[in-house]
N, CA, C and O atoms as CSV, one atom per row, in Angstrom:
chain,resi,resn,atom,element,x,y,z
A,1,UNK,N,N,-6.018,4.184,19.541
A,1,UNK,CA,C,-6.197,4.414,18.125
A,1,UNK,C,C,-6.879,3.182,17.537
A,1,UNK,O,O,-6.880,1.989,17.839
A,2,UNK,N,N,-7.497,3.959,16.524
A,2,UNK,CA,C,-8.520,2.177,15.733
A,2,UNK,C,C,-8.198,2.507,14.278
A,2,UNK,O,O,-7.772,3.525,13.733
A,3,UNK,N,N,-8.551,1.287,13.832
A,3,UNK,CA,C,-8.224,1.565,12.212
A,3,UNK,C,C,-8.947,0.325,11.806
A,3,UNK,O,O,-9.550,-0.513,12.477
A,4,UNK,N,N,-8.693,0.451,10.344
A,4,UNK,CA,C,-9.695,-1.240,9.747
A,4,UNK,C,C,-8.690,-1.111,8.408
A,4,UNK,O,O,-8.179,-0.033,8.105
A,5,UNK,N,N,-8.513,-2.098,7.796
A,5,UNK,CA,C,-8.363,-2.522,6.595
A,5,UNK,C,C,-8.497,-1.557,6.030
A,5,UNK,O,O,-9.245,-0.782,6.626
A,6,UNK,N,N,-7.932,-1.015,4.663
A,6,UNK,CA,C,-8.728,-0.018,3.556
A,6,UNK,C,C,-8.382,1.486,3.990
A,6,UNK,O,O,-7.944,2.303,3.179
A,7,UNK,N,N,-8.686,1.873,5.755
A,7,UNK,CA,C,-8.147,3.317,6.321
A,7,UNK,C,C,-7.151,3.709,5.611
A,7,UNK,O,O,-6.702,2.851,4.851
A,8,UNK,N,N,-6.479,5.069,5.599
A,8,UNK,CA,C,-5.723,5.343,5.073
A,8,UNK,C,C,-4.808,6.111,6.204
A,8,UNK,O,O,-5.440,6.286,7.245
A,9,UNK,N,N,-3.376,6.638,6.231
A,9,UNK,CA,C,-2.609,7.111,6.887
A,9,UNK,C,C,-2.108,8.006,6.773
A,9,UNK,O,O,-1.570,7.847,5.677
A,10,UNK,N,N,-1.732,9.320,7.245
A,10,UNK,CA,C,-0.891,9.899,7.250
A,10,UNK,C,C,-0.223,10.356,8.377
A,10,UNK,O,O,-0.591,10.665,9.511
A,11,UNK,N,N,1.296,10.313,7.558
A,11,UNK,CA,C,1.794,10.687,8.753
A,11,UNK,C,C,2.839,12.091,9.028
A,11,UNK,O,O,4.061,11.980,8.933
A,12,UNK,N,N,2.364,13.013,9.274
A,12,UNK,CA,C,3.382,14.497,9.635
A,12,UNK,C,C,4.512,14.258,9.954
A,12,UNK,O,O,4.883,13.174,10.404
A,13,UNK,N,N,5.482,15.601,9.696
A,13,UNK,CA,C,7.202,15.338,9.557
A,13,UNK,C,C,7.355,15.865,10.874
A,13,UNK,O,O,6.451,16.637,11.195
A,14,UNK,N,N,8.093,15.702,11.585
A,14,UNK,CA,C,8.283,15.803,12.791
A,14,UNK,C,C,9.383,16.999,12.685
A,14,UNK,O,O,9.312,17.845,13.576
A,15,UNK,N,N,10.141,17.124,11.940
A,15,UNK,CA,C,10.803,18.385,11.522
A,15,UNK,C,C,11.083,19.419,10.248
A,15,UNK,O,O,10.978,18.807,9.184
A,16,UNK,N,N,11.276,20.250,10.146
A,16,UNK,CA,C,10.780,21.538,9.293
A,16,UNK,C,C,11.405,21.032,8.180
A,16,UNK,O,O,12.573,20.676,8.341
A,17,UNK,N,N,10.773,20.877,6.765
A,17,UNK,CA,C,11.415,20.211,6.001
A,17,UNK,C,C,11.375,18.672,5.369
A,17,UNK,O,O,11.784,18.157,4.329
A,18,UNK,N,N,10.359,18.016,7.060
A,18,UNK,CA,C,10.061,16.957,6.545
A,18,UNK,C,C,8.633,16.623,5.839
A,18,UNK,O,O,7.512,17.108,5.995
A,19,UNK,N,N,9.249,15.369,4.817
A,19,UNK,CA,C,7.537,15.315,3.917
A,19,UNK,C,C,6.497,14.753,4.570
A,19,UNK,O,O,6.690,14.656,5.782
A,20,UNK,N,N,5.229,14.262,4.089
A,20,UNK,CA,C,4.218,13.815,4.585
A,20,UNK,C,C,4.470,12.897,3.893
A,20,UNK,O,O,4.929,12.962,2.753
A,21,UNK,N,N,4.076,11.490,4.782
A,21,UNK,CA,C,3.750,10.253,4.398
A,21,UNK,C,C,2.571,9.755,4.329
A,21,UNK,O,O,1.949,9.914,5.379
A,22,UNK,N,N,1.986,9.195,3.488
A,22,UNK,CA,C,1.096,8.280,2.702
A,22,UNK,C,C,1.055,6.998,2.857
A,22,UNK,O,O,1.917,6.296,2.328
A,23,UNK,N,N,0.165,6.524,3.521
A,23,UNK,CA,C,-0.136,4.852,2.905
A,23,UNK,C,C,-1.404,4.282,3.095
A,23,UNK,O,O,-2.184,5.209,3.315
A,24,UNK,N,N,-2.053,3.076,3.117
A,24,UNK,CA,C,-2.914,2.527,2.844
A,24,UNK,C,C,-3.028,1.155,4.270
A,24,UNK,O,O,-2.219,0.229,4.323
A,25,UNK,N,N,-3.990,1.304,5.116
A,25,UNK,CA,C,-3.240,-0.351,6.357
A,25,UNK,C,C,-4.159,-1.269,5.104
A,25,UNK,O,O,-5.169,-1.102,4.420
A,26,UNK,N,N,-3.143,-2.269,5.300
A,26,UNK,CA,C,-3.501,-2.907,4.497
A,26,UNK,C,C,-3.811,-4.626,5.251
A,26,UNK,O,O,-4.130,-5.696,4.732
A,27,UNK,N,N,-3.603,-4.321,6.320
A,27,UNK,CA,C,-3.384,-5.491,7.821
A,27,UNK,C,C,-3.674,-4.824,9.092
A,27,UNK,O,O,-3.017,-3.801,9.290
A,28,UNK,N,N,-4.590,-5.206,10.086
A,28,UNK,CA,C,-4.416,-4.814,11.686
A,28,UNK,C,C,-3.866,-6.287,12.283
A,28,UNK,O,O,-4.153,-7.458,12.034
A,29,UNK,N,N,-3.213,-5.828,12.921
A,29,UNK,CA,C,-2.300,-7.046,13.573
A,29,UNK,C,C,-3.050,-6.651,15.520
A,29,UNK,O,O,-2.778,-7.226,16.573
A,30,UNK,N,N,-3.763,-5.770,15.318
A,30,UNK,CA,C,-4.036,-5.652,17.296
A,30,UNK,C,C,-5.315,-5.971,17.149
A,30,UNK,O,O,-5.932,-6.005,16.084
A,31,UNK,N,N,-5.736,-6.217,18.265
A,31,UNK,CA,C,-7.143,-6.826,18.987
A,31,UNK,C,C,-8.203,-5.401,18.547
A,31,UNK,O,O,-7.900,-4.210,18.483
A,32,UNK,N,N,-8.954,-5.792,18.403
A,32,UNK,CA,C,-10.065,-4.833,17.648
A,32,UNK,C,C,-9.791,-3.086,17.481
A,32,UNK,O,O,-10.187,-2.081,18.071
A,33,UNK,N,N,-8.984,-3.350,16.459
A,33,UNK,CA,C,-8.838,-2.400,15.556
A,33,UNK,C,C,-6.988,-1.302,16.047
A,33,UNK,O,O,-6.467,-0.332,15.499
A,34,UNK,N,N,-6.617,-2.057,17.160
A,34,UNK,CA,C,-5.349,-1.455,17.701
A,34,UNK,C,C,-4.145,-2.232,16.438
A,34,UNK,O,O,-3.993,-3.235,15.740
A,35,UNK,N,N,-3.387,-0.656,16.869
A,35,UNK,CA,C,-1.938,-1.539,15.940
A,35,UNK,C,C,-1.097,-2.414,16.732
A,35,UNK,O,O,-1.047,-2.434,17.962
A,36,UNK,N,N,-0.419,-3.159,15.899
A,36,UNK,CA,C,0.285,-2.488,14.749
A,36,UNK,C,C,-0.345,-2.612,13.622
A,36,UNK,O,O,-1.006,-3.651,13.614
A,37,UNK,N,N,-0.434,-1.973,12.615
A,37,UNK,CA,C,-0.797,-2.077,11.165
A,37,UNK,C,C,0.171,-2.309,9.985
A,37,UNK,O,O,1.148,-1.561,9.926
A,38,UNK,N,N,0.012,-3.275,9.022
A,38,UNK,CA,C,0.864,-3.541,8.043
A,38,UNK,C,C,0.258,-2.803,7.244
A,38,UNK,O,O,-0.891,-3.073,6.897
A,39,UNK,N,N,1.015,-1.557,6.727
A,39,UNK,CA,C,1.196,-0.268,5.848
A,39,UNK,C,C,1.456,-0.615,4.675
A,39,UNK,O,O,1.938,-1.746,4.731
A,40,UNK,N,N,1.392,-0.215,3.519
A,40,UNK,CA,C,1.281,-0.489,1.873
A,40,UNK,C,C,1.445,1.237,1.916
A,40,UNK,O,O,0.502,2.004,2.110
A,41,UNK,N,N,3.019,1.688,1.665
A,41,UNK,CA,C,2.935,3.371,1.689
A,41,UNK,C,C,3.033,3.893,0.430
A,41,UNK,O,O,3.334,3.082,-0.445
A,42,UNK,N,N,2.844,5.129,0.071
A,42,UNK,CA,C,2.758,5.548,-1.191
A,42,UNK,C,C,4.058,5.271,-2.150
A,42,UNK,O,O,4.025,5.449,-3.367
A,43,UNK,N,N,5.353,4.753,-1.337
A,43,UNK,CA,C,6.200,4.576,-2.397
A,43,UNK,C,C,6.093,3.594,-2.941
A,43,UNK,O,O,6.805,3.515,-3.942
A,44,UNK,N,N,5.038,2.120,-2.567
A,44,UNK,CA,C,5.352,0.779,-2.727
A,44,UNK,C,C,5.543,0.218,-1.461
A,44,UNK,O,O,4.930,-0.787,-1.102
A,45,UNK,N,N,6.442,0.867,-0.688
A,45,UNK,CA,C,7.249,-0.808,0.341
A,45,UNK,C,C,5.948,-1.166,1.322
A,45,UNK,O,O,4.797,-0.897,0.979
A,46,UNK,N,N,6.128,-1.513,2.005
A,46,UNK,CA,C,5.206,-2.149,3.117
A,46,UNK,C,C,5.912,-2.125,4.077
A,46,UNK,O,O,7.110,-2.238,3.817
A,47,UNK,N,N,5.500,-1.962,5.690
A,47,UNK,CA,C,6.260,-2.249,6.373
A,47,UNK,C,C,5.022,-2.580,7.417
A,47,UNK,O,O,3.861,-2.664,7.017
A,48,UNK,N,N,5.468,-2.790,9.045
A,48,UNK,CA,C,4.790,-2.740,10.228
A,48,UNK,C,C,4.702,-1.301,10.989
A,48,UNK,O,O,5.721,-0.623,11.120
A,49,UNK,N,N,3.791,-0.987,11.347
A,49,UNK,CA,C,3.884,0.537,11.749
A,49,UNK,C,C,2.961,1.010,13.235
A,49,UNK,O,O,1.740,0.862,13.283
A,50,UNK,N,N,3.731,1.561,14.337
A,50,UNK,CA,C,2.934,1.557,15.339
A,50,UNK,C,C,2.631,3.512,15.061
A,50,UNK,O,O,3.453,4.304,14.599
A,51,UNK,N,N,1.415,3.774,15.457
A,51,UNK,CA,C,1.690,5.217,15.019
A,51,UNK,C,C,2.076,5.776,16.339
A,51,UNK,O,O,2.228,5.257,17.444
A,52,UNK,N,N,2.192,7.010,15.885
A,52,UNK,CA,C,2.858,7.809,16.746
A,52,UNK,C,C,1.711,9.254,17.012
A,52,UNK,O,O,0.746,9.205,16.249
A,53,UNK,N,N,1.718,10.311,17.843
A,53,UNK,CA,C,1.181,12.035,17.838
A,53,UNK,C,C,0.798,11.965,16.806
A,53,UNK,O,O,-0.398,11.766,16.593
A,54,UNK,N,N,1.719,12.110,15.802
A,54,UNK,CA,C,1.959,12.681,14.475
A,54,UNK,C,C,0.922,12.153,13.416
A,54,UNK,O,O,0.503,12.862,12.501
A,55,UNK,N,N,0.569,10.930,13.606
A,55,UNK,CA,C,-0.317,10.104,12.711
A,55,UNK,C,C,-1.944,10.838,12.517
A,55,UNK,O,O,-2.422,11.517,13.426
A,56,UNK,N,N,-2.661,10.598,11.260
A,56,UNK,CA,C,-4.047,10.956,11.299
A,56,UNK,C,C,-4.336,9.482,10.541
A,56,UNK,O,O,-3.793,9.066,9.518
A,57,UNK,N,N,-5.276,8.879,11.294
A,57,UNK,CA,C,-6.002,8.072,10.018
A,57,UNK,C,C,-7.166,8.374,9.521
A,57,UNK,O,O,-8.023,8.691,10.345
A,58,UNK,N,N,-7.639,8.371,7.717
A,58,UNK,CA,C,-8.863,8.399,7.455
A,58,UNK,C,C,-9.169,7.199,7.361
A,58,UNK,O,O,-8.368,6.359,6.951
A,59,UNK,N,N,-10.846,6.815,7.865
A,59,UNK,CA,C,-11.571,6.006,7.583
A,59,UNK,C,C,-12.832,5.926,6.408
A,59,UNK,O,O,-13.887,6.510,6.163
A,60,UNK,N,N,-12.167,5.032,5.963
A,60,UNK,CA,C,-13.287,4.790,4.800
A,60,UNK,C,C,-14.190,3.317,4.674
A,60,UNK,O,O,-13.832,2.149,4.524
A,61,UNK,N,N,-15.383,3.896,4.795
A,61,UNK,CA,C,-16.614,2.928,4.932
A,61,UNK,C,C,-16.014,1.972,4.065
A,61,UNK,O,O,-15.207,2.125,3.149
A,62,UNK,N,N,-16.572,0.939,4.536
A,62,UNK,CA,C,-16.759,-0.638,3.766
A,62,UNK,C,C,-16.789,-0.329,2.681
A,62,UNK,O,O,-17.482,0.683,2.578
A,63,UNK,N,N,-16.332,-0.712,1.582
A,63,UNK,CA,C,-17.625,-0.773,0.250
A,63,UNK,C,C,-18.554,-1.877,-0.142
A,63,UNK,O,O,-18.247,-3.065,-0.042
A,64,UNK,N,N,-19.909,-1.364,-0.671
A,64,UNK,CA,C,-21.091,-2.759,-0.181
A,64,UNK,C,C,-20.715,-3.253,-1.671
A,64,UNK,O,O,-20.254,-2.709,-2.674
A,65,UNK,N,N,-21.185,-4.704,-1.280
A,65,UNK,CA,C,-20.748,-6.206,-2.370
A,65,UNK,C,C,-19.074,-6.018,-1.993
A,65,UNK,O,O,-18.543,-6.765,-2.814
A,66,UNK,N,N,-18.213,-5.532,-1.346
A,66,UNK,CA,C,-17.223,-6.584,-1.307
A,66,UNK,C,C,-16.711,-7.378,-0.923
A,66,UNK,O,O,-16.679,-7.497,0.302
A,67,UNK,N,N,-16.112,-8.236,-1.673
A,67,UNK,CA,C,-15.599,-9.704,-0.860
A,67,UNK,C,C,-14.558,-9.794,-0.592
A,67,UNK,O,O,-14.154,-10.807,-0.020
């Protein structure tokens, strides 16, 4: 799995009933582009996150001029 800064996450409930999670990597902590990723999730918290099946990440281009 790869990811960059900015990608976004989701992650499927593994059982009937469960919600979808949301977040933002906001950190890659692995060697070009592997996790773990430090997550910024839709409730607020942050945590460290290795994904799992269940995970999709979107990637979203750079945006140009930023610093």
């Amino acid at each position: 799995m790869h990811a960059d800064a900015g990608d976004a996450l989701v992650v499927k409930g593994r059982h009937v009933g469960d919600e979808i999670r949301e977040g933002v990597i906001i950190e890659v902590h692995g060697k070009n582009g592997a996790p773990p990723y430090l997550v910024r999730w839709s409730d607020g918290h942050e945590s460290v996150f290795f994904p799992s099946a269940d995970t999709l990440i979107e990637h979203h281009p750079a945006k140009q001029g930023a610093q």
